[in-house]
Structures are given as C-alpha cells and as structure tokens.
N, C-alpha and C positions, 0 to 999 in steps of 0.2 A: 543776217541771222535774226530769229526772231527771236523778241525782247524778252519774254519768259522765262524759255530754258535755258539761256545762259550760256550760251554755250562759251567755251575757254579753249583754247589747246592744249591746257595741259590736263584737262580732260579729257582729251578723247585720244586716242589708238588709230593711226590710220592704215587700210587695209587695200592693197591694188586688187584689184577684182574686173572682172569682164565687164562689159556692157548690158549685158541682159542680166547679172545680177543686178545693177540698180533700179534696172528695169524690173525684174523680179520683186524686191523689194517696195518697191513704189506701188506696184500694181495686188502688193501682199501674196505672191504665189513663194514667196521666200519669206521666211519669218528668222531662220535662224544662219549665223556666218561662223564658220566651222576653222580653227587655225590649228599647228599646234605650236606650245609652250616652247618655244628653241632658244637657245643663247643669244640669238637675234634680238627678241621681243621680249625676254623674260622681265628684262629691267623697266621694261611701260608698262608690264601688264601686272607684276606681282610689287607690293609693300617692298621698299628699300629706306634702311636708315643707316647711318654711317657704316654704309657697307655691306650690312647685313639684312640680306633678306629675312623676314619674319617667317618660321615656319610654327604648324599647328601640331606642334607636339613637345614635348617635356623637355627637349635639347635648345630649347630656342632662346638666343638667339644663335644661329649654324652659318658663320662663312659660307658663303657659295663657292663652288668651287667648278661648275662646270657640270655637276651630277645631279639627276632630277630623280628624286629619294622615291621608290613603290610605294613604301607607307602600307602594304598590306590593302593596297585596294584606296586607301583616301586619302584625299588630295591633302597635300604638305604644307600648302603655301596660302598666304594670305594673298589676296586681290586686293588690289590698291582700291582703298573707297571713295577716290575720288575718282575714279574710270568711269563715268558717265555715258559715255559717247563714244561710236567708232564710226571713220571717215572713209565712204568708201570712197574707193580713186580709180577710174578706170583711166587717166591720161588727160582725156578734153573734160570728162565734169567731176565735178565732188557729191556726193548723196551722203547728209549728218543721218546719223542715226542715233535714238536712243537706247541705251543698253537694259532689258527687265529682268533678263534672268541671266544666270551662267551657269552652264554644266560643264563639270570637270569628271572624265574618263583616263584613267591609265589606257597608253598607247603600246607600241613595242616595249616590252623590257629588254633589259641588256645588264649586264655584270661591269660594274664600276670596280676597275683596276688603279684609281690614283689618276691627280692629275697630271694629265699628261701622256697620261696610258690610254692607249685606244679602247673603246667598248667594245665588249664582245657579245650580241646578240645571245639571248638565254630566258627561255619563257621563263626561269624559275629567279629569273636574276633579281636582286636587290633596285636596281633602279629602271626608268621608262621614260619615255617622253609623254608627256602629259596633252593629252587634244582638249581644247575648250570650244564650246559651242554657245556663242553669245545670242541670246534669244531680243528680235530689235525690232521698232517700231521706228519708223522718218519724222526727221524732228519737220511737219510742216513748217513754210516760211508764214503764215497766216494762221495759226492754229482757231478752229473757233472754241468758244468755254459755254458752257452746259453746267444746269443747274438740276440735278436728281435732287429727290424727295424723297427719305425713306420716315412713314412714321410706323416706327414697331409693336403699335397694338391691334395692327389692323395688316403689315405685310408678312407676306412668305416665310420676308428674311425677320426671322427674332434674334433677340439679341443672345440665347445663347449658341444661336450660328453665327454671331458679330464678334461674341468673346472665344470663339474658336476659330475661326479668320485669323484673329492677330494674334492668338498664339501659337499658331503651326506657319505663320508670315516666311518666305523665303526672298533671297534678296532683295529682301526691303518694301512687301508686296504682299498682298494676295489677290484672288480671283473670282471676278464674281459677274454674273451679269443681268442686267436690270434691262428696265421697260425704260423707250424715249419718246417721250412723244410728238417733238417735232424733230421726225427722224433726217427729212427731204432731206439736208445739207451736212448730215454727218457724216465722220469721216474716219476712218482708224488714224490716231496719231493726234484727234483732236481733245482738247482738254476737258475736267468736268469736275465741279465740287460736290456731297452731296451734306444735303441739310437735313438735318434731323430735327422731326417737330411734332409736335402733338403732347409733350410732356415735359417740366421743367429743366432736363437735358438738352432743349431746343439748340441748335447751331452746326454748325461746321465740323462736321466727325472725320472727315477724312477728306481729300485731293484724287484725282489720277488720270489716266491717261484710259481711252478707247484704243482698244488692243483688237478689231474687227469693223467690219461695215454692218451697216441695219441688216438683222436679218428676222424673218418671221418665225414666231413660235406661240402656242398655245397661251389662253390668259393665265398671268399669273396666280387672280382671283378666283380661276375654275367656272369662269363663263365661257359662252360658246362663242365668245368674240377670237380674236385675233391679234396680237401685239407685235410692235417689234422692237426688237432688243440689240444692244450690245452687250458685248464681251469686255470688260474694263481691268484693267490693272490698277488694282488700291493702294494709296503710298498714307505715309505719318498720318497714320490712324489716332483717334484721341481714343482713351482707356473708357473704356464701358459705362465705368461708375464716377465717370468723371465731366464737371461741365465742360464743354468746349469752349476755347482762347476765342474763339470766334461765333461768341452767342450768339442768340439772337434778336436779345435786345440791343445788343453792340450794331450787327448788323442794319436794323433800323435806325439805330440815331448815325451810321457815317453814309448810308443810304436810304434816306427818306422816299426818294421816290418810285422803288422799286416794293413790290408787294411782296414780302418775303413770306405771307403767313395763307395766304391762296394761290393756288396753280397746280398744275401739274409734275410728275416729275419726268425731267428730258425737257428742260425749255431753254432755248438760246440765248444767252444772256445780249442784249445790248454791248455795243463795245465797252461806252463810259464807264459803266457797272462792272463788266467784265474786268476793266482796267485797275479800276477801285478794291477791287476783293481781289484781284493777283499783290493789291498793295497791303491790304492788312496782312495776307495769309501771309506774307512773306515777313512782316515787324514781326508776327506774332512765331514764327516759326526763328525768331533772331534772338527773343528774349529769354 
C-alpha cells in the first residue's frame, strides 16, 4: 500500500463487487459505489460509542434498536470519521479506494412496529432504509505529487472565491479545477499541493487529490491559447487571512534546492522533494 495514504483497515469498508466494477473504477467510467445502510453494515459504516449510535438530532444519544428513523427526509446518523476508504473485492483482486463524498438518500420507508415486530412497507411510514452513494477515487500504488501555483492578484480564482470554497466545504473538500502544465503523466488519483505566492501569505494553502485526467479547455487568462486542466478535490484548507503552517520561507530553508519562488503551476515534483513536503505537511497537520 502506498506510503501516503495510509491506509489501515479499520478504515475502510469492504465492498464484493463484480469485475468490471473495478475495472470501471480504475478506468474512471465509475466514480460512484452505491450500498444501502442494513443491519449488516450499519455498525462499519455509522459512529458507534458504548452502544449507541450517534444520531443528528435532539434525542441523541438513541439505542439502536434495529429501526432506520425517516427523519423527515435527512439523514439521522453520524458517519464514522474515520471511514476513509472502501475495499472493493471481487474474489481474486482487491481495488482501495478513497472515499470524497457521501450522499445519503432515504430509501423504502416502512412503519416501525417494535423490536421484533416485522415492518410493514408504508410510503408515509416513520422509518426507511437509507441508500448511501460513496463518491471514490483508487488509492494509486505510485501516486505522483504535483506542485500548483495560485498567485491571487493575477488568477481567475480570487480570494473571495477561496473564502467561499471553504465555507460551503462538503465532506471535507471542495472543488475546483486548475491548469497543469506538465500534464503527460497525470493521472486521477494522483496527489498535489498548491502554493500561494506573490504576497506575504506565500505557502501551502491547502493539499488534494486529482479527481480527473488532463482534459483541454479554453485559457484561463482569456488568450487564444489552449490549457489543460484537471478537476481536483481540495482537503484542510488554511483560513484566508491566515499565514500558512507551511510558509514559504519554511519551505526554502527544509528545501533548499528546489526553486519554490519561479515555475509554473502543475509541475512534478521530484520524488526527494516530493518525499520531504508529504513530511512537513504531515508534522504540521499533528501540531
């Protein structure tokens, strides 16, 4: 498993699936793996603490008892925050995935009679089984790391489309997609930091994940060139008006010799380097 993500088993969920869903997934014609919430899986997949499931409402904490509460349309129950990853399994191979989004849908309802009491199907009824649709990206065994560049006196993206990003964030995330410009060898799934420069905020505003392959679209700067972009998933964002834990002048003294302050944005980082700044971000995201 690659050394990054981390992967653990008591984070991830594993799922039996066909063949050609991993194959789907690998090849990105599948993006999303669809279950629902059953007695089965309820206990990997929802917050459990001595006993009791965590739900998101005024009653909590509520015994489980076998019943998956309507809630009037919204989801009841806490996702465990450490559910990172789901395993699919078709028999002969395993495909990790990581987890970016989840959507929770009420499914059938039915009328909760007591435990022990059979349900009885009832569109009006009080409880439903709940379908979740985990939105997943392959955890690569190789991931490459990518160094974006946003300086916001001069890009698209300003900053208050930056302070509006993180605060409409959805599991842990938002969405955005940039220019790379050495796109040859990128890959959905592959990693990427981006640096903010050009102003005494300079450093490390946020991490994430490429959530697409290269694909062509008009310049972002309104010339008649041609760019290609990915689609990125943005995680632990630094606060707008805040310097980044991983400045830039930090950067230069534990990386001398990488040029942090010229280049492009979308460049490959070297492995060493690479190596190096998956080790800061990770102190600095400890302290």
């Amino acid at each position: 498993m690659n050394r990054k993500i981390g992967y653990q088993e008591k984070e991830s969920f594993a799922v039996e699936v066909e063949k050609d869903v991993i194959d789907g997934v690998r090849e990105g014609r599948i993006t999303h793996i669809g279950l629902d919430l059953s007695e089965k899986n309820q206990s990997k997949i929802l917050e459990n603490i001595q006993g009791h499931l965590i739900l998101v409402t005024d009653e909590t904490p509520v015994r489980f008892h076998g019943c998956y509460w309507y809630n009037d349309g919204a989801f009841p129950y806490a996702i465990k925050e450490n559910l990172k990853y789901l395993v699919l399994n078709n028999g002969d191979e395993n495909c990790v995935v990581q987890i970016i989004s989840i959507n929770k849908e009420a499914g059938t309802r039915f009328r909760f009679q007591g435990p022990g009491m059979p349900s009885v199907p009832d569109p009006n009824g009080d409880s439903c089984i709940w379908e979740l649709q985990f939105e997943v990206v392959p955890v690569l065994s190789k991931p490459k790391t990518y160094l974006m560049r946003w300086n916001p006196s001069i890009s698209s993206f300003t900053e208050d489309d930056y302070k509006e990003c993180v605060a409409t964030m959805r599991d842990g995330n938002f969405r955005i997609n940039w220019s790379i410009f050495e796109w040859e060898e990128a890959r959905r799934g592959d990693e990427f930091y981006m640096l903010r420069v050009g102003d005494e905020k300079a450093g490390i505003v946020f991490r994430g994940l490429f959530i697409s392959e290269p694909y062509v679209m008009d310049d972002w700067a309104g010339t008649s060139k041609r760019r290609l972009y990915m689609d990125m998933a943005c995680m632990n964002p630094v606060a707008n008006d805040a310097i980044p834990p991983l400045s830039l002048s930090k950067l230069q003294e534990s990386i001398p010799d990488f040029d942090w302050t010229k280049g492009h944005s979308g460049v490959l980082l070297p492995d060493d380097v690479a190596a190096r700044l998956h080790e800061m971000w990770e102190e600095v995201q400890e302290e």
